[in-house]
C-alpha positions as CSV (number, residue, x, y, z in Angstrom):
1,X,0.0,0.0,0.0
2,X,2.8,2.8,1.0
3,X,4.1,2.1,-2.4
4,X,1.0,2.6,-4.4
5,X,0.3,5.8,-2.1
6,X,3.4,7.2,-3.1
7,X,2.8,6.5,-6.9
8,X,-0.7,7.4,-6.8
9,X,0.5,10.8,-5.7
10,X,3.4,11.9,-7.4
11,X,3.3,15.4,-8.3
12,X,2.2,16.0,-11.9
13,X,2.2,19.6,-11.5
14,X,4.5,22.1,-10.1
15,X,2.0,23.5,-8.2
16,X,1.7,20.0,-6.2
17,X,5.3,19.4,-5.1
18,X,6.3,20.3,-1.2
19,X,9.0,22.0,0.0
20,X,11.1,23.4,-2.7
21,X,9.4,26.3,-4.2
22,X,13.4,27.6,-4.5
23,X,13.9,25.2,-6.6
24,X,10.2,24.8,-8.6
25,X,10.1,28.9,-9.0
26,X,13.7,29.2,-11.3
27,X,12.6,25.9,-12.9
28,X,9.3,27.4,-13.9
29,X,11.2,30.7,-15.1
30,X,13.3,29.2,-16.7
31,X,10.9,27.0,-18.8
32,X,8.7,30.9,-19.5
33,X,11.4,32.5,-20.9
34,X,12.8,29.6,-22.9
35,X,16.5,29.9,-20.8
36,X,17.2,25.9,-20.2
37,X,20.3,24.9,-19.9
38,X,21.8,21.2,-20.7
39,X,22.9,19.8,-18.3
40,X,21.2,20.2,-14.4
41,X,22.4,18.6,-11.3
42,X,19.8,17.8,-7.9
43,X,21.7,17.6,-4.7
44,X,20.0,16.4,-0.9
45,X,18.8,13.6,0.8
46,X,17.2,11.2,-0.2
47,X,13.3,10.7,-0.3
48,X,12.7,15.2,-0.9
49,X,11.7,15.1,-4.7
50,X,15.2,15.6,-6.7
51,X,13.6,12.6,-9.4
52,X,10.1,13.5,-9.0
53,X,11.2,17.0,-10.3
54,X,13.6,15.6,-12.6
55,X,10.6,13.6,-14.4
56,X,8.1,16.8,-13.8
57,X,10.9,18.7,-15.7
58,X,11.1,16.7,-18.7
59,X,7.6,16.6,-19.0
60,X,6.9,19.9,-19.1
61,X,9.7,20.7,-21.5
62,X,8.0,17.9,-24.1
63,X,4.7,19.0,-23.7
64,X,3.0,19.0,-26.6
65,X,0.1,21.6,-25.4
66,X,1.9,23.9,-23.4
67,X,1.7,27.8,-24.7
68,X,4.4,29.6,-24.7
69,X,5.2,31.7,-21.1
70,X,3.4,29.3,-19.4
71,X,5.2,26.2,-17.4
72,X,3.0,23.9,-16.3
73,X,2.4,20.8,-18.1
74,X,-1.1,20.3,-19.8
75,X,-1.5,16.1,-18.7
76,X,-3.5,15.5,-21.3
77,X,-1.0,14.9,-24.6
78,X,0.6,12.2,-25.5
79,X,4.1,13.1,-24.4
80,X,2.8,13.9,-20.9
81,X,0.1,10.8,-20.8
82,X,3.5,8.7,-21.7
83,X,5.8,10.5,-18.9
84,X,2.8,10.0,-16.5
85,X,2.7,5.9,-16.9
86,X,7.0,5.9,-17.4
87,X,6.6,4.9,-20.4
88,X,8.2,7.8,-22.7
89,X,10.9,7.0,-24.9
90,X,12.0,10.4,-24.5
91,X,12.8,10.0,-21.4
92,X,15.3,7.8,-20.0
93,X,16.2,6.6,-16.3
94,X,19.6,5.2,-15.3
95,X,19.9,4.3,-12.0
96,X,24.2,4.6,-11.4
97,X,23.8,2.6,-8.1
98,X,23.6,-0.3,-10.8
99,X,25.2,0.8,-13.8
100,X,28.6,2.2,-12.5
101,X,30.6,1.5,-15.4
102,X,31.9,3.0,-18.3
103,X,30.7,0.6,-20.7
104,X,27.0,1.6,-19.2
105,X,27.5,5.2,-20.0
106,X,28.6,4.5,-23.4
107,X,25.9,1.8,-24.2
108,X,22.8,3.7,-22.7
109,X,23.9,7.7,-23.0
110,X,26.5,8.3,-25.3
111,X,25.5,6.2,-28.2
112,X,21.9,7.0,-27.7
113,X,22.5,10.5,-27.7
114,X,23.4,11.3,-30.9
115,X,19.6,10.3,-32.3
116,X,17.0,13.2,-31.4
117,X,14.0,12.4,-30.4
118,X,11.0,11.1,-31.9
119,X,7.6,13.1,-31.3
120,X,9.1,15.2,-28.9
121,X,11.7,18.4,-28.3
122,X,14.1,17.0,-26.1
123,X,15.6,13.6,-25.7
124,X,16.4,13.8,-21.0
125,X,18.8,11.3,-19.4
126,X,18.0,11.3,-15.4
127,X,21.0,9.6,-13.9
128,X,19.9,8.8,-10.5
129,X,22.5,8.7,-7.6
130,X,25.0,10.0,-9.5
131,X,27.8,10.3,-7.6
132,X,28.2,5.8,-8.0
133,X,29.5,5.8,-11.5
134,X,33.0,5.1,-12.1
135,X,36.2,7.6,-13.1
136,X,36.4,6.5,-16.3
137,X,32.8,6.2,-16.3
138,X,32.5,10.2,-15.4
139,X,35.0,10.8,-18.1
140,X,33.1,9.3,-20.5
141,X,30.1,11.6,-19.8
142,X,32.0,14.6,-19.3
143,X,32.9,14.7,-23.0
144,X,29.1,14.5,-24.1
145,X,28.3,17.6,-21.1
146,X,31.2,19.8,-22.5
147,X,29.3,19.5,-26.5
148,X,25.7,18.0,-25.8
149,X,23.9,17.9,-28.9
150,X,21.1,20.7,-29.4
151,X,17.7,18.1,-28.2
152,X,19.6,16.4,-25.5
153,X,19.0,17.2,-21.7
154,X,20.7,15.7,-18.6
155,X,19.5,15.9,-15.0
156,X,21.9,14.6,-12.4
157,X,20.5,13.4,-9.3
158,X,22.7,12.8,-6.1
159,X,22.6,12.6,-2.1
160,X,26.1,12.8,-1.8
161,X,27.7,16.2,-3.9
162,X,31.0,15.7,-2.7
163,X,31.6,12.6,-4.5
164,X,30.9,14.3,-8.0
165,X,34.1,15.4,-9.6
166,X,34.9,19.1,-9.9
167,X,34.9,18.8,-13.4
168,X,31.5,17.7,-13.7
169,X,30.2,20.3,-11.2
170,X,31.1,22.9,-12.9
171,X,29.2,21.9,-16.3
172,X,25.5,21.6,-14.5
173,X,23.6,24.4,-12.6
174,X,22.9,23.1,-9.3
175,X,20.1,23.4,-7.2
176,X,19.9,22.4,-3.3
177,X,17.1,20.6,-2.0
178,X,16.4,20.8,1.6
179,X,13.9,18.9,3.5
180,X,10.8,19.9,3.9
181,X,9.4,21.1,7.2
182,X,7.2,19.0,9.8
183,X,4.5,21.7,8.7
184,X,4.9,21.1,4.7
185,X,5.0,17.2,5.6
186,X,1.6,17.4,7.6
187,X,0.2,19.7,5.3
188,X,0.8,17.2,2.3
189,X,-0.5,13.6,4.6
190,X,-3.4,16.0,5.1
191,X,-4.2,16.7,1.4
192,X,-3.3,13.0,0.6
193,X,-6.0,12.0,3.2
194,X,-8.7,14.1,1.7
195,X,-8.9,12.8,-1.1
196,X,-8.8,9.0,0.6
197,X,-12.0,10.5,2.5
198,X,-10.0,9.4,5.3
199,X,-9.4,12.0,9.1
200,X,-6.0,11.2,11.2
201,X,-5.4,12.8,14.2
202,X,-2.8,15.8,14.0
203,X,-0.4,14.4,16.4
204,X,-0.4,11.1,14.2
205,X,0.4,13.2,11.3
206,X,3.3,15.1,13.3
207,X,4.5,11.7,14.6
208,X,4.8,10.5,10.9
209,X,6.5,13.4,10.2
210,X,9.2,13.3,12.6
211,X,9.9,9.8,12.1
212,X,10.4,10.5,8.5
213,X,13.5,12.6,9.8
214,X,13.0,15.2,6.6
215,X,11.7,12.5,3.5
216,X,8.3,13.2,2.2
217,X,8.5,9.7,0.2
218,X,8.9,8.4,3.3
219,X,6.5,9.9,5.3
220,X,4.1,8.7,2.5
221,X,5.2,5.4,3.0
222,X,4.2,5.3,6.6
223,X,1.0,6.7,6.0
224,X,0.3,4.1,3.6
225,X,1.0,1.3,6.4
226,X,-1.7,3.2,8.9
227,X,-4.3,3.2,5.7
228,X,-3.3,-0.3,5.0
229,X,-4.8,-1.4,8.1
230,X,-8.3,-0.6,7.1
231,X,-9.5,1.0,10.2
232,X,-10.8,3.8,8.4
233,X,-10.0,6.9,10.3
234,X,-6.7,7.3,12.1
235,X,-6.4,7.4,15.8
236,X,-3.3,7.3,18.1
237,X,-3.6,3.7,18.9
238,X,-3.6,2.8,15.7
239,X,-0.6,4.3,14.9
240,X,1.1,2.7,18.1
241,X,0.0,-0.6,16.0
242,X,1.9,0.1,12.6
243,X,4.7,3.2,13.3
244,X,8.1,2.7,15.0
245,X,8.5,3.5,17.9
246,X,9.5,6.6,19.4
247,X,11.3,7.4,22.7
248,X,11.3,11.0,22.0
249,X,9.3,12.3,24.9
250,X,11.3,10.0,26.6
251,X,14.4,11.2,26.1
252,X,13.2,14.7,26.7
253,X,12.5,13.8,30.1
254,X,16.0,12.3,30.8
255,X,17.2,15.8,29.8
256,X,15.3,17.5,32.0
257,X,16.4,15.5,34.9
258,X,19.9,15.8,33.9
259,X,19.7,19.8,33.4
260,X,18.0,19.7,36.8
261,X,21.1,17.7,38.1
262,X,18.1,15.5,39.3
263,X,19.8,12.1,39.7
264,X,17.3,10.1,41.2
265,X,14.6,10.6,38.9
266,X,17.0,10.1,36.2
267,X,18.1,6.6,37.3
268,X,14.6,5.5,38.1
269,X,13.8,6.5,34.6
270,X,16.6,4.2,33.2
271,X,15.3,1.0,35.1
272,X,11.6,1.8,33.8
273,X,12.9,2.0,29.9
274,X,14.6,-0.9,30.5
275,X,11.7,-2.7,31.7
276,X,9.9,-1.2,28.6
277,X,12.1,-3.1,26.3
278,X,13.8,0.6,25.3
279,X,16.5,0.1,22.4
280,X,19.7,2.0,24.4
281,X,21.2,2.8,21.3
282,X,18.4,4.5,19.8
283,X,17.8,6.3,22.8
284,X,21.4,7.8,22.9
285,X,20.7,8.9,19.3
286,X,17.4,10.9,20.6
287,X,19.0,12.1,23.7
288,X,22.1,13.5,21.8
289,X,19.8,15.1,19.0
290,X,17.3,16.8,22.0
291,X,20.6,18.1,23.7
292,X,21.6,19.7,20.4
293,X,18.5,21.4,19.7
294,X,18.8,23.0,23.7
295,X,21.9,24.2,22.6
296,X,20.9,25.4,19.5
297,X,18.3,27.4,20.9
298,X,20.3,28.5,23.6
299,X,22.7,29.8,21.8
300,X,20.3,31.4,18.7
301,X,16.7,31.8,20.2
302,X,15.9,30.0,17.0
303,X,13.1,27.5,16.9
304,X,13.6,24.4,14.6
305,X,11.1,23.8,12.1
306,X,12.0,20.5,11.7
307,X,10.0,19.9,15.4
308,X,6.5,20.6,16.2
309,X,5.4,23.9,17.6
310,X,4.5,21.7,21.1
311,X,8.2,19.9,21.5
312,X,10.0,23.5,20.7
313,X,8.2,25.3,23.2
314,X,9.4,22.7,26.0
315,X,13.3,22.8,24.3
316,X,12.8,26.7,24.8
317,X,11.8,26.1,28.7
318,X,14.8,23.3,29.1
319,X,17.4,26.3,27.8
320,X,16.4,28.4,30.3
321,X,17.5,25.8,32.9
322,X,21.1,25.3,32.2
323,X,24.1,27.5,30.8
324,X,25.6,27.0,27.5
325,X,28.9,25.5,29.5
326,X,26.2,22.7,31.1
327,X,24.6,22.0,27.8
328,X,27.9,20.9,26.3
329,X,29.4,19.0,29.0
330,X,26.1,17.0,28.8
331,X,26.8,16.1,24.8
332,X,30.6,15.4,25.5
333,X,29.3,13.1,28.0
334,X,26.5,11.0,26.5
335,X,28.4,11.1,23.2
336,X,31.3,9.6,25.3
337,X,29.0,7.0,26.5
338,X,27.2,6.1,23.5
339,X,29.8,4.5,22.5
340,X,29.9,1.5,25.2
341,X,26.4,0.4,24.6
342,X,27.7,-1.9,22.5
343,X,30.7,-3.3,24.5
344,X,29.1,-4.2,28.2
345,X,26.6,-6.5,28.8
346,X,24.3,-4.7,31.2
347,X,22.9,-2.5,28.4
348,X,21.9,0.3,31.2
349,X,25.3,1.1,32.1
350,X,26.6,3.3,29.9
351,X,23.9,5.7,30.5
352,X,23.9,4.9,34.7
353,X,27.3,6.1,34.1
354,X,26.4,9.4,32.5
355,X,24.1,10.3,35.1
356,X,26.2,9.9,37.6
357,X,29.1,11.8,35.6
358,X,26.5,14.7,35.0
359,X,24.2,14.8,38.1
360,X,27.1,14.1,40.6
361,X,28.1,18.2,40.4
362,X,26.6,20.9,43.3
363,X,23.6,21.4,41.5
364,X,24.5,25.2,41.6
365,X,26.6,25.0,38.7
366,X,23.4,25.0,36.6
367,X,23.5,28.9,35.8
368,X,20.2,30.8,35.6
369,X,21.1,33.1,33.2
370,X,19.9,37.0,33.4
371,X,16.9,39.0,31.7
372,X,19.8,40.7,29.5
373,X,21.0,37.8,28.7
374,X,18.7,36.0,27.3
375,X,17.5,39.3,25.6
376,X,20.7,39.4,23.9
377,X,19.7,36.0,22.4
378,X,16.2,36.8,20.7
379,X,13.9,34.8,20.9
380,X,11.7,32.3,17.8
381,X,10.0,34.1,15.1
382,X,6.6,32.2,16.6
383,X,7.6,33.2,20.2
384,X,8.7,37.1,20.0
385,X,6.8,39.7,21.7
386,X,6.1,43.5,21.4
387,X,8.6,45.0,24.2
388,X,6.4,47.3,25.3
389,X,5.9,46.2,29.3
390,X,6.8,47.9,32.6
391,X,6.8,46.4,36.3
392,X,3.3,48.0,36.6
393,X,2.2,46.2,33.7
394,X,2.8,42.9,35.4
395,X,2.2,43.9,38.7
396,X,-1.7,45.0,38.3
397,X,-2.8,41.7,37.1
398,X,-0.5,39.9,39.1
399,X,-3.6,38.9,41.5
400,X,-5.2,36.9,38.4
401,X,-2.4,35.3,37.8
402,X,-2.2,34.0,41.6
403,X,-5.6,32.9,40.8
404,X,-5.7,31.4,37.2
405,X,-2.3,28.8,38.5
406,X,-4.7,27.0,40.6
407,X,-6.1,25.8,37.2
408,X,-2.7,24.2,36.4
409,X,-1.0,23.4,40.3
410,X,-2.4,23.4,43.4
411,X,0.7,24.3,45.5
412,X,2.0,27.3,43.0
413,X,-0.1,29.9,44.8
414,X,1.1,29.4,47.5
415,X,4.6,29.5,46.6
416,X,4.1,32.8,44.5
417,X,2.6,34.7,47.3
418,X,6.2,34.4,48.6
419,X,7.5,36.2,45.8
420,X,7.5,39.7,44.3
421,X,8.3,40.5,40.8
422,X,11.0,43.1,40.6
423,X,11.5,43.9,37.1
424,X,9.7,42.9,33.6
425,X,11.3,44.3,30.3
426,X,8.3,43.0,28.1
427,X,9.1,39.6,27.4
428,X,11.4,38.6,30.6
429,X,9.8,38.9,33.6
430,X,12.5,38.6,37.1
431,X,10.5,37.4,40.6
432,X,12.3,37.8,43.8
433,X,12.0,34.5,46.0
434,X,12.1,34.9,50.3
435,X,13.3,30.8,50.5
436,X,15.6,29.0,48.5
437,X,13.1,25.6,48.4
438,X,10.4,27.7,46.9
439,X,12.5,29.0,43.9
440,X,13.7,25.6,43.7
441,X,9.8,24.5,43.6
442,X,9.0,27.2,41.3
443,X,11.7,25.9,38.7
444,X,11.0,22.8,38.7
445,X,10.1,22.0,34.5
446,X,6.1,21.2,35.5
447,X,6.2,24.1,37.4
448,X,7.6,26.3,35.0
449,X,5.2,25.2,32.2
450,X,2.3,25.8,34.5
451,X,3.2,29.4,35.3
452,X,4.3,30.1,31.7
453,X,0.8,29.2,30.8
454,X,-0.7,31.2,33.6
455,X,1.5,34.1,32.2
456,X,0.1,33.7,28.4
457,X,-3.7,33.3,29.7
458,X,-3.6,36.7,31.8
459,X,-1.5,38.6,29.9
460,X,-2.0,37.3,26.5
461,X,1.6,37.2,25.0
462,X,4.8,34.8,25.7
463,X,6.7,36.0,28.8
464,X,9.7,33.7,30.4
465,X,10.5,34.0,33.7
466,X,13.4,34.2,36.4
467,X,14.1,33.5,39.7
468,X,16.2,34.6,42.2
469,X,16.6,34.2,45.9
470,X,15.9,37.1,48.6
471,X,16.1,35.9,52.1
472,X,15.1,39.8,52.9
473,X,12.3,39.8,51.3
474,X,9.4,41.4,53.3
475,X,5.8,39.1,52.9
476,X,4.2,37.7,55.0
477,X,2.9,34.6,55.1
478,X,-0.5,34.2,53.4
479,X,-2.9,33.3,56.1
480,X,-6.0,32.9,53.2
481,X,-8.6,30.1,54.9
482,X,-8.4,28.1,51.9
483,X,-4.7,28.8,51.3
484,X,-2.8,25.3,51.0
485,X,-0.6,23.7,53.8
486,X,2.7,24.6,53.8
487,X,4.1,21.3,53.4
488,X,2.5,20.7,50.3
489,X,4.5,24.0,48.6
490,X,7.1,21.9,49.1
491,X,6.4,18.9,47.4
């Protein structure tokens, strides 16, 4: 099924393909103003579109009913009805992986090049994974791209550029593909599934997405195995059923106990993936990944497109929670470790080790870093804010947020009638803390999503907060009849 999916929806326009209008926009100029050039080469990973374009390109350049200063292809002549079924004699496939060798080249391009085409304008060779063929084999070619004859066309397709010799570079134009976004990837499932007359469930579609790591064909793929299944619409469980698995929000959680220098939690963690069956491996992999996305954002305020909107929002919280200097003794660390899953026979070691090697420290050393600081950083394009606050601004509706945390904690209230915010700059607000538990409490990662979403719902724009301890402070103790024990701001 994933492989009909994927064939049943090929792009046959340009309007249709996802993810690389920078590519699709000079392709479709080009074809306007009648400015192609011989000899094209598609670099990126594998599974974005480089051969679906290829083939969408020689269509449109043989179409029979296309006007002139238009670029998309009519679908309805016989050149494009032949490129749509991959049948067109005018267009022909060579798969190097296969065919590395010079007597290849010279059999299927070089001496079937020299007769044009029949029917159609151009005569296109799509060498796919280019960068396999042979020396000798690329010297053959390169004589036919230096003095291609006038109806001939070559597309070079390859997910490794640095294997292509210079020489052959610099006869192509090259275009970059990148991968497309988890947003273009859901968008795409969604438009596949509408016209299946088939609903999914968003996070389903982000999970795909993710797992995919980037590759639309195979994010297709996986949504073919969920239809496959012939539940009709697509819920959660069924995707557990079908989808690998993935230890993602796991791993996120082991970060945040290790930021937190929180030990115990993160070795009690390690004995409950192990009892889950958890590959150790893979879970390095998503734990060193995680860690380099903290950093990334640590260091640029940048959110990564290539995560959903719900996962960058808790990677902004966990940069907040440790300094640049923690974040990469973390990665030196588990990368270290990563390394002796393989080599000891008690597969939970390696990362017992690392907790102990990262969590062992005075849990001070996990800098909170100032309002200026993080200022200086900037902030997402989907997180920024007007900086237009005060104190005061915070300060008069400070009351409703007291009340609207009880919706998300029970013991918050508490703990924030024993602070006083001291100074707000619009987007980073500063609280002054009387005891060092409660500031402790208070940045706890549960506790810090809680009163980030207390801070959006009252005040109706993204504000981060910081702590800092004031034994001086002068409040009093709330003595409210339905305030909550002590204790339990605490726990």
């Amino acid at each position: 099924m994933s492989q009909v999916l994927y064939r049943k929806y090929r792009p046959k326009l340009w309007s249709e393909v996802v993810g690389q209008e920078h590519v699709t926009r000079t392709l479709q100029n080009a074809i306007k103003s009648g400015r192609v050039v011989h000899s094209y080469l598609f670099s990126g990973s594998r599974g974005i579109g480089k051969t679906t374009i290829a083939r969408l390109l020689s269509k449109t350049l043989n179409c029979a009913e296309r006007k002139e200063e238009e670029s998309e292809p009519c679908n309805q002549c016989s050149n494009c009805q032949s490129a749509n079924l991959g049948n067109s004699l005018s267009i022909i496939e060579i798969d190097a992986a296969s065919h590395t060798g010079v007597d290849n080249v010279r059999d299927k391009i070089i001496e079937n090049v020299r007769f044009a085409p029949s029917g159609s304008k151009y005569k296109v060779f799509i060498i796919d994974e280019a960068h396999m063929l042979s020396g000798s084999a690329f010297n053959a070619l390169l004589k036919t791209l230096e003095e291609p004859p006038a109806h001939a066309i070559f597309i070079l397709a390859t997910t490794e550029l640095h294997k292509l010799p210079a020489t052959i570079l610099s006869r192509c134009q090259r275009f970059d593909f990148k991968k497309p976004s988890i947003k273009e990837i859901v968008g795409r499932l969604q438009n596949i599934l509408a016209l299946e007359n088939i609903k999914a469930e968003k996070k389903v579609l982000e999970r795909i997405a993710y797992l995919s790591e980037g590759g639309l064909r195979d994010a297709e793929g996986l949504l073919g195995q969920l239809i496959s299944l012939g539940t009709g619409d697509i819920r959660e469980e069924d995707a557990d059923l079908a989808l690998p698995r993935s230890d993602l929000n796991l791993a996120l959680k082991f970060l945040e106990f290790l930021i937190g220098g929180n030990g115990r939690e993160a070795m009690i963690l390690i004995d409950d993936l192990q009892s889950q069956g958890i590959d150790f491996k893979y879970f390095f992999n998503n734990l060193i990944e995680l860690a380099r996305k903290v950093l990334y954002f640590k260091i640029t305020g940048c959110a990564d497109e290539f995560l959903t909107e719900e996962m960058n929002k808790k990677i902004s919280v966990l940069s907040l929670g440790a300094s640049q200097e923690k974040l990469v003794k973390i990665l030196d660390i588990i990368i270290a470790r990563k390394g002796d899953v393989d080599n000891l026979d008690i597969p939970t070691l390696p990362l017992e080790l690392a907790t102990a090697e990262i969590c062992g420290e005075p849990h001070n050393v996990i800098a909170r870093p100032s309002a200026e600081a993080i200022s200086s950083i900037g902030e997402p394009s989907s997180m920024k804010a007007e900086q237009t606050g005060d104190l005061k601004e915070i300060t008069d509706k400070w009351p409703e947020v007291l009340e609207k945390i009880k919706n998300y904690n029970h013991s918050l209230p508490f703990v924030l009638k024993m602070s006083q915010p001291i100074s707000f700059d619009g987007k980073n607000l500063v609280l002054a803390i009387k005891f060092k538990l409660h500031k402790e409490k208070l940045e706890d990662a549960k506790s810090r999503i809680a009163l980030t979403e207390a801070l959006k719902s009252v005040y109706n724009k993204d504000i981060q907060f910081l702590t800092e301890v004031n034994e001086a402070l002068d409040i009093a103790l709330p003595q409210d009849s339905d305030e909550v024990d002590v204790s339990q701001a605490f726990s």
